[in-house]
N, C-alpha and C positions, 0 to 999 in steps of 0.2 A: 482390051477385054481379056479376061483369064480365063479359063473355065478348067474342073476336076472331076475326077468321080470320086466321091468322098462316101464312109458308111452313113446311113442315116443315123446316128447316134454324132456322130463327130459333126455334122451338119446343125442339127436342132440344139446340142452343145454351145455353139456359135452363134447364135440367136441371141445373145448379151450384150452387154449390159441390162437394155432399158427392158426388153422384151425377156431373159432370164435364160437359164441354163437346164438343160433336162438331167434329170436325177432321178432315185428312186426307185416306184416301178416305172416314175416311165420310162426311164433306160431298160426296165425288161419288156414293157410295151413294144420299143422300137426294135429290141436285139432278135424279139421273138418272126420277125420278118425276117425273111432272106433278099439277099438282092442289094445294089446300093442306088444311092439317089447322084443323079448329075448335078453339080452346084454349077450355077453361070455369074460371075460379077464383072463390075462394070464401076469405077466412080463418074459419080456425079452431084450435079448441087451440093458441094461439099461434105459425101457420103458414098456409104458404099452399098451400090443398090445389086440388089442378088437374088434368084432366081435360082427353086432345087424342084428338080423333074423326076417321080419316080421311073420314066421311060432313059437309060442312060445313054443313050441312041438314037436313030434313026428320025423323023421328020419332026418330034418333039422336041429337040434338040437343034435340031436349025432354027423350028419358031421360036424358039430361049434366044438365041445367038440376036437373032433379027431386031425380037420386041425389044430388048436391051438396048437396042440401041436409039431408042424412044425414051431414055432417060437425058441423054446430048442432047437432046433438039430441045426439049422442053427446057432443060435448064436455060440454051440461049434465047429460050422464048420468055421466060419468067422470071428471071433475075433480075434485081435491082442493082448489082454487081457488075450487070455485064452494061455499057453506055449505049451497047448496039443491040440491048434486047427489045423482043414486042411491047414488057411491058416499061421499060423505062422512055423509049418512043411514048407510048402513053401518057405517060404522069412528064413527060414536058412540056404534051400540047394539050392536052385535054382542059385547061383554064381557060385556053383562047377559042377552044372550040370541039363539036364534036370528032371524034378520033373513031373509025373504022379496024374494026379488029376481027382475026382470024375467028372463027366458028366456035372453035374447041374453047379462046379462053373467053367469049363472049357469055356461054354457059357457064362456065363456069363462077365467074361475076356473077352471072345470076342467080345460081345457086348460093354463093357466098352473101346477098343479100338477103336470102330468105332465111341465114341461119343468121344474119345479124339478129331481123327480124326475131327468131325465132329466142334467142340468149339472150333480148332484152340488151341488142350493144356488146354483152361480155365477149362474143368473138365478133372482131372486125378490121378487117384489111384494109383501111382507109385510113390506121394509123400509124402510114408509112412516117408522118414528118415526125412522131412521137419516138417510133423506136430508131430512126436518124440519130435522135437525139442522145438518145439513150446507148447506143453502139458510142457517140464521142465522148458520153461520159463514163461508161468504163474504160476504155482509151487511156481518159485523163486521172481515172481512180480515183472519182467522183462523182457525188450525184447533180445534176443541174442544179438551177436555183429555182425554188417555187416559180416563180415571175415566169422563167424559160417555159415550163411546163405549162402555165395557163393560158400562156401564150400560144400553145399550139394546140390546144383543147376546142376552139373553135373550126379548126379545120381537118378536126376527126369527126366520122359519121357518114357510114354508108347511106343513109336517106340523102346525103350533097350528090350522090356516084349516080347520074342520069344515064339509064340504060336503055336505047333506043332500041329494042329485038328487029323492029322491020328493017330500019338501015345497018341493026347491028354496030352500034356506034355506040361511044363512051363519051361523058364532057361532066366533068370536074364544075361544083357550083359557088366554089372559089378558089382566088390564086393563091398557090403554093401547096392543095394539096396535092397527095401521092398513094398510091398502092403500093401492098407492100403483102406476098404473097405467102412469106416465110411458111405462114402458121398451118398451111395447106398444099403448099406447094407439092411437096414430096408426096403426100397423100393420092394427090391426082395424078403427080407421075407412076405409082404402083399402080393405079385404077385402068389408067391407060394400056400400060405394061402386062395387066392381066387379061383385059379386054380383048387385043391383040394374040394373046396367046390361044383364048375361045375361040376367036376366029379362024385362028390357024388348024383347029379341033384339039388343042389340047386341053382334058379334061381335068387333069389335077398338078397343081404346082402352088409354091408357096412362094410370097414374091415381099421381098423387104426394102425398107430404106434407111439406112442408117440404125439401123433397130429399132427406130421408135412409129415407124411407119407400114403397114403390112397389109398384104392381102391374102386370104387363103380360097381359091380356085377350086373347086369340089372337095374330095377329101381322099390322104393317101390309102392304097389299097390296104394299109394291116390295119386302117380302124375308122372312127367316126368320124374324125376330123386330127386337124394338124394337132400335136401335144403342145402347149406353149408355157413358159412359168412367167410370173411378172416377178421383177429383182426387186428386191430393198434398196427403196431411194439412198438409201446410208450406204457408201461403199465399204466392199470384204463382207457384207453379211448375206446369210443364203436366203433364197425365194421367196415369197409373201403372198405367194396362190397362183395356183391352175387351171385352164383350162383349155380345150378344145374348141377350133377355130374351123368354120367349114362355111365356105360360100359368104362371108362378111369379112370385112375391113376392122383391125384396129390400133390404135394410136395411145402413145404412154407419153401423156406431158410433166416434165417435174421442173424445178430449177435445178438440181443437179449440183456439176463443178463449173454450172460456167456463170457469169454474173462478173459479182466485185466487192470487195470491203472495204467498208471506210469508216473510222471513227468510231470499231468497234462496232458498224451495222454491216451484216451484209444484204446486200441489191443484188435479186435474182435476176434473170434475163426475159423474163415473162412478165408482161406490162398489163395492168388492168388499165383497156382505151377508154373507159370510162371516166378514170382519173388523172391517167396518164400516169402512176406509178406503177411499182412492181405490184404482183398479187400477191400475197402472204399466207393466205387462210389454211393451204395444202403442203405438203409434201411434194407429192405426186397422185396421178391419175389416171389408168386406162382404161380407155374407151371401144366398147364394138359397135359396130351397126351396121348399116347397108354397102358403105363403101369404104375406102379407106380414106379419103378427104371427109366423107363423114364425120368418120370418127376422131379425125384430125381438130375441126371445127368444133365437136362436139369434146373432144377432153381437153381443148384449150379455152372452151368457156366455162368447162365443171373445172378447171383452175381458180380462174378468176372471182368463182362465185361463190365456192365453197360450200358445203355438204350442206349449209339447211340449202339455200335458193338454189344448189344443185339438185336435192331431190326434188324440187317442186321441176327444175327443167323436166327431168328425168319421166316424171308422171308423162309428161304431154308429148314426150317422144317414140314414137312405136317403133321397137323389135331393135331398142339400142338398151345397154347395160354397162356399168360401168363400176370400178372399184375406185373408193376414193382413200387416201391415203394420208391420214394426219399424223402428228405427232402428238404423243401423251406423254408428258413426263421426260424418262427416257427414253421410253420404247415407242410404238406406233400405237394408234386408232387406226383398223380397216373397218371399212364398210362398203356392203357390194348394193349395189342399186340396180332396181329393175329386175325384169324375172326373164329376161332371154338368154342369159347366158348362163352356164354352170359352175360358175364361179367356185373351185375349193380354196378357202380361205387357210394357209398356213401357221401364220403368227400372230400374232393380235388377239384382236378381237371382231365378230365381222356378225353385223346383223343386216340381216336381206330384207329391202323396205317393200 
């Protein structure tokens, strides 16, 4: 673990790629405070998860050190990567029977079913055999063959995932499914990571993971909430809207640089479990709402569903918002959905539904 005292400007700076860089006035926002903020990180699940305290001392500063270290645990509790984690234990036996599982990822499953529920299927974690699939065909720098893919279409769908709350058990309602927690994981490791720090009584810290994953913890003392900017899915171009983040989680899904081309198409990394192909509709998309695996779950199914059946999701979700990110032409279509956030819309074009 590393830890600095860094200006809060060089801090919020850092906050890029996915979640954007401060400029502007809000670099005179943040100059107009004195003082510096503590940065704490840490990798994990293949990212680097970070924590900035405006207190750069004393017992805020040990609870940073501590909860940090709640990002290690969880990765070897939820990787599908690691052969000795909780949830790969899981998705080996849970065909043959039901499987007793820790507390924390027991809820969590259950949360993760009511937001299947909730997307209509567009996020769901049950289609670990699908993105298997899909990790060995970029690999191969390729996409499966139809036939592969229909073939594992029946053993996606969180309504198979039998969740017993009394005994707290898991069992799979055919063999060879799997979970597969990617799409959330890091979400609820910030969730945790902030929870923790409440505990400890710290009242304000901003808590990331990998940049695409965040939580903001009340809000720092020089304003109403943390300054945030979301990046242009296009790399080298500047910001594409702002805003202030206080007491809510949220999560920027795009395809990005990672995926694959082939045959002159390229294959994003984000799978509609529906189909079991990639998603196409979007660009990118971030999402706020209650928690940060919220909004994890929530801008990885406003991916897959694309801006009409996203804003019909959007309607029936309370106290979440989200900007959705298309391409027009050569330039972008934004659009901010929902009325809980303050979204400033930079470039584009951005109508609030």
């Amino acid at each position: 673990m590393a830890e600095s005292a860094v200006s809060r400007r060089d801090f919020l700076q850092r906050l890029g790629p996915a979640l954007g860089t401060l400029a502007g006035a809000w670099q005179q926002e943040v100059e107009a405070a004195a003082g510096e903020l503590a940065l704490l990180s840490r990798r994990a699940m293949y990212c680097q998860f970070e924590i900035a305290l405006p207190e750069a001392e004393g017992p805020a500063l040990a609870a940073g050190q501590e909860a940090l270290g709640l990002a290690g645990a969880l990765e070897r509790q939820l990787s599908v990567f690691r052969p000795e984690s909780e949830l790969s234990r899981l998705n080996a036996e849970a065909a043959s029977r039901p499987v007793r599982v820790e507390q924390g990822l027991f809820d969590l499953l259950w949360r993760c079913r009511q937001w299947w529920e909730q997307t209509g299927g567009a996020f769901d974690p049950s289609a670990g055999p699908l993105m298997r699939l899909w990790r060995e065909a970029a690999t191969a720098g390729r996409p499966p063959a139809p036939s592969q893919v229909e073939a594992l279409r029946p053993l996606v769908g969180m309504g198979q995932v039998r969740l017993d709350p009394q005994g707290r058990t898991v069992r799979f309602g055919r063999p060879g499914m799997s979970l597969d927690l990617g799409a959330v994981g890091k979400g609820y490791a910030v969730d945790r990571i902030a929870q923790r720090l409440q505990q400890q009584g710290v009242a304000s810290a901003l808590v990331h993971a990998g940049h695409s994953s965040i939580y903001a913890l009340g809000a720092p003392p020089w304003g109403k909430g943390w300054p945030l900017e979301v990046a242009d899915p296009r790399p080298g171009r500047p910001p594409v809207a702002r805003l202030h983040l206080c007491g809510r989680g949220m999560s920027t899904s795009g395809a990005g640089m990672r995926g694959f081309e082939h045959a002159g198409r390229r294959y994003g990394h984000l799978l509609d479990p529906r189909t079991g192909w990639p998603a196409e509709a979007l660009l990118g998309v971030s999402a706020v709402a209650a928690s940060a695996a919220e909004a994890e779950a929530l801008s990885t199914a406003l991916f897959t569903l694309g801006p009409g059946a996203g804003r019909e999701l959007l309607t029936g979700w309370p106290g979440a918002c989200a900007l959705l990110v298309a391409a027009e032409g050569s330039g972008l279509q934004l659009e901010t959905v929902g009325s809980a956030c303050d979204w400033e819309v930079l470039s584009g074009t951005g109508e609030a539904a």
